[in-house]
N, C-alpha and C positions, 0 to 999 in steps of 0.2 A: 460645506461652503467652499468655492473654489475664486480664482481669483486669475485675470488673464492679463501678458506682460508679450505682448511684440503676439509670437508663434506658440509660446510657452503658457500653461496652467498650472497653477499651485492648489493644489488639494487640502485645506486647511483641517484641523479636526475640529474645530468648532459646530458643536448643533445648534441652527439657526434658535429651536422650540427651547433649549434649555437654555441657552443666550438670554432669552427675551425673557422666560423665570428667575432667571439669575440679577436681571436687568432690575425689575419688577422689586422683587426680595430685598434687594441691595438698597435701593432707592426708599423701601420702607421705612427697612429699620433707621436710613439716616435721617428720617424725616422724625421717628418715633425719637431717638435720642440727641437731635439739635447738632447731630455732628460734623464737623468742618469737611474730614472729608474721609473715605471709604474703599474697599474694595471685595469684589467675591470671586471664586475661583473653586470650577469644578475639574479635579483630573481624577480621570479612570484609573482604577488600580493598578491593574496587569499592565496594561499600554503605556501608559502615561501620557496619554492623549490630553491635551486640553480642552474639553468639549466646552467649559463658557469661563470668559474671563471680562469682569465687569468693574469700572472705574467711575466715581463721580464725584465730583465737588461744589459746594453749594459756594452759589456766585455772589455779589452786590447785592440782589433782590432775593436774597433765601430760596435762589433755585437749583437744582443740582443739574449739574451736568458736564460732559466729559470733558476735560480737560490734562491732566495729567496719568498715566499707566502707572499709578499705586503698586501693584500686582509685583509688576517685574522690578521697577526703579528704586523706588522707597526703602532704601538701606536705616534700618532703625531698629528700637530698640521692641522685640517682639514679649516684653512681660511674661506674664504667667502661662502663654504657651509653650514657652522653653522648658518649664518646670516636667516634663515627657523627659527631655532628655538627660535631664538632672537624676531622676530618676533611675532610667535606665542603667543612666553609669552606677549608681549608688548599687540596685539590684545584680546589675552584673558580672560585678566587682562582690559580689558580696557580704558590702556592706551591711547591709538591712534584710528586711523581706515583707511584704506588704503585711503581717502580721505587729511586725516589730514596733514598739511604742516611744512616742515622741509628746515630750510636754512645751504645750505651746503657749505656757505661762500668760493666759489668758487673752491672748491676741497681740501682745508687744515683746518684743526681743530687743533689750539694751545691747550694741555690739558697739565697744571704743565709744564715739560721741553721737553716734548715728543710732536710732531707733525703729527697726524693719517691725510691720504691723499688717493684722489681716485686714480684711474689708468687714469681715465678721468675726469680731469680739465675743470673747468669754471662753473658747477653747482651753481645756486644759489639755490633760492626758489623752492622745486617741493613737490609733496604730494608722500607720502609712497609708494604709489603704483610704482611710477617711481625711485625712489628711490632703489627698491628692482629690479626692470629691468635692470638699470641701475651695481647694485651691490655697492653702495654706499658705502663704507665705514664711510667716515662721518656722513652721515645720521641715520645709526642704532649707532654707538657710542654715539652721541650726544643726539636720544632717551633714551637712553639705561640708559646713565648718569643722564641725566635729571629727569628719574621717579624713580632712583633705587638709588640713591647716598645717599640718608639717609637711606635708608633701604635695602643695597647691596640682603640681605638675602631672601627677597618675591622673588627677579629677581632667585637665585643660589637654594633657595627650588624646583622653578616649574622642572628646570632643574631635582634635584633629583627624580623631583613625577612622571618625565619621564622613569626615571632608566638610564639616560644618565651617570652617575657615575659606572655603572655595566657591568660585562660580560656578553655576551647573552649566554652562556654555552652552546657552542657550540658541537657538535659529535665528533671533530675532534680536537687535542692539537695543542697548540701554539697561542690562541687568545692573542692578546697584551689588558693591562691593561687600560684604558683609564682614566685619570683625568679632575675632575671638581672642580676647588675651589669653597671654599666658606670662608667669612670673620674670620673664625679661623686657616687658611691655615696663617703660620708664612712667606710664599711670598705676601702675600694680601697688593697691595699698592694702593695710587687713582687712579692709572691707569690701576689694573687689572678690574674692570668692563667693561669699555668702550672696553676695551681690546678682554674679553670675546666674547662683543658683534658682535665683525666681526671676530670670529674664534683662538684666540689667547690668550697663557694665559691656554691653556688646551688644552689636550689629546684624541685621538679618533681614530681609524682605521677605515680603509675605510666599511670594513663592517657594523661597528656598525653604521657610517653615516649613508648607505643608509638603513639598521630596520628603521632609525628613517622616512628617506623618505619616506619608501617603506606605513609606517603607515597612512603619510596624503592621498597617493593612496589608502590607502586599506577605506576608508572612518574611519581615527580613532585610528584603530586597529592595535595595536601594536606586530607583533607578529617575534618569534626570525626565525632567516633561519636555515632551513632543508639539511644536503646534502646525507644521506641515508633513502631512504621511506621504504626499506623492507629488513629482514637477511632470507632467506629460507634454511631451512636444508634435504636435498636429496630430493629437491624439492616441499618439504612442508613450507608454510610459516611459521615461528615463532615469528614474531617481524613485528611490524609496527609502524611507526612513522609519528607523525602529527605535525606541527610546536605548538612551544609553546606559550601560548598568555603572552606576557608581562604587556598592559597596554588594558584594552577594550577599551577604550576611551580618548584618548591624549587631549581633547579640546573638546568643545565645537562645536555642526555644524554649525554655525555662523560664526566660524573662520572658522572652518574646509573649508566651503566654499571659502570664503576672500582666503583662503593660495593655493588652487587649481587653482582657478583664476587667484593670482600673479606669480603662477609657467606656469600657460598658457602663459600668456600673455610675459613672459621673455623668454620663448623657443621663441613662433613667435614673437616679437618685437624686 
């Protein structure tokens, strides 16, 4: 897709055929689940190209349609996708190891006044690995608390040395802001860590989510999304753009492995 401004072309990476599937897809599921409002977003590994980025909201007459960019804007609270990175730090750190057993005292966890609970009840004893298939909520908060509660700060650094506190300065305005506490944030209570731990408690748009996915894919490598590759001026190119790397290295391949693994095994499982 390209796009023409005075002399000037913009080379966008979007694919018109995977746009229009993504379009399609997106627009199903919100119709299957009555949801307000949605967004889908495909970036290529290696490049970090954004080949389809799809936005809708159902209107007055339960219609959906574009209105607001979800995708980039939507600074909010990302749930139990975060639970990847919670992980990571846990594994990296080596705290745990997806062998390691955690009891999820049947799907509720009394923490101070507050009660964190799964979607699926009856969990007792299982090891990390199931745990993370299953989407535990107890299970990563109660790690989580457990290795970090006297030292909030080791758990809320690794996050920063992610740049998960950052904008990926993006090509394009209106990326929404994203927050990450840490124990000098004047909301910091004993139940913002565990909190953290299963997505909550902080800030993130769906973009910046999936840079951080898209890294354990890319083996590692953290790098920001791309949505213009080239600006040609009377058909001479002047401008090219390559994704920017954020972070070489997120982890360890040790984990790096471990986190591939647990993301297989919870797609097919």
């Amino acid at each position: 897709v390209y796009f023409t401004i005075g002399k000037e072309a913009l080379f966008s990476t979007i694919d018109v055929n995977i746009q229009d599937v993504a379009q399609r897809a997106l627009r199903k599921q919100l119709i299957t689940s009555e949801a307000d409002h949605g967004c889908a977003i495909l970036m290529e590994v290696a490049t970090g190209e954004i080949r389809a980025i799809a936005n809708l909201t159902r209107n007055a007459n339960g219609e959906y349609q574009e209105q607001l960019n979800y995708a980039i804007g939507e600074s909010a609270e990302p749930g139990s996708t975060f639970k990847l990175a919670s992980y990571m730090v846990l594994l990296d750190q080596n705290k745990v190891d997806t062998n390691t057993l955690v009891n999820c005292e049947g799907g509720k966890y009394k923490l101070y006044n507050h009660t964190i609970q799964d979607s699926h009840l009856g969990n007792e004893t299982i090891t990390v690995k199931k745990a993370f298939e299953q989407s535990s909520n107890v299970a990563i908060a109660k790690l989580v608390y457990q290795h970090y509660k006297s030292n909030p700060k080791r758990f809320t650094n690794e996050l920063y040395d992610l740049h998960l506190n950052e904008k990926l300065d993006l090509q394009i305005p209106g990326e929404g802001k994203p927050l990450i506490k840490n124990p000098k944030n004047k909301s910091w209570s004993g139940l913002t860590l565990p909190q953290m731990a299963y997505g909550y408690e902080l800030k993130m748009t769906p973009l910046q989510m999936l840079t951080f996915y898209n890294a354990i894919a890319n083996d590692g490598k953290m790098i920001a999304p791309i949505f213009v590759k080239e600006i040609r001026r009377l058909g001479t190119p002047v401008a090219q753009f390559e994704a920017r790397v954020i972070n070489k290295k997120i982890c360890s391949d040790k984990t790096l492995g471990k986190l591939q693994k647990m993301l297989e095994d919870a797609a097919e499982k």
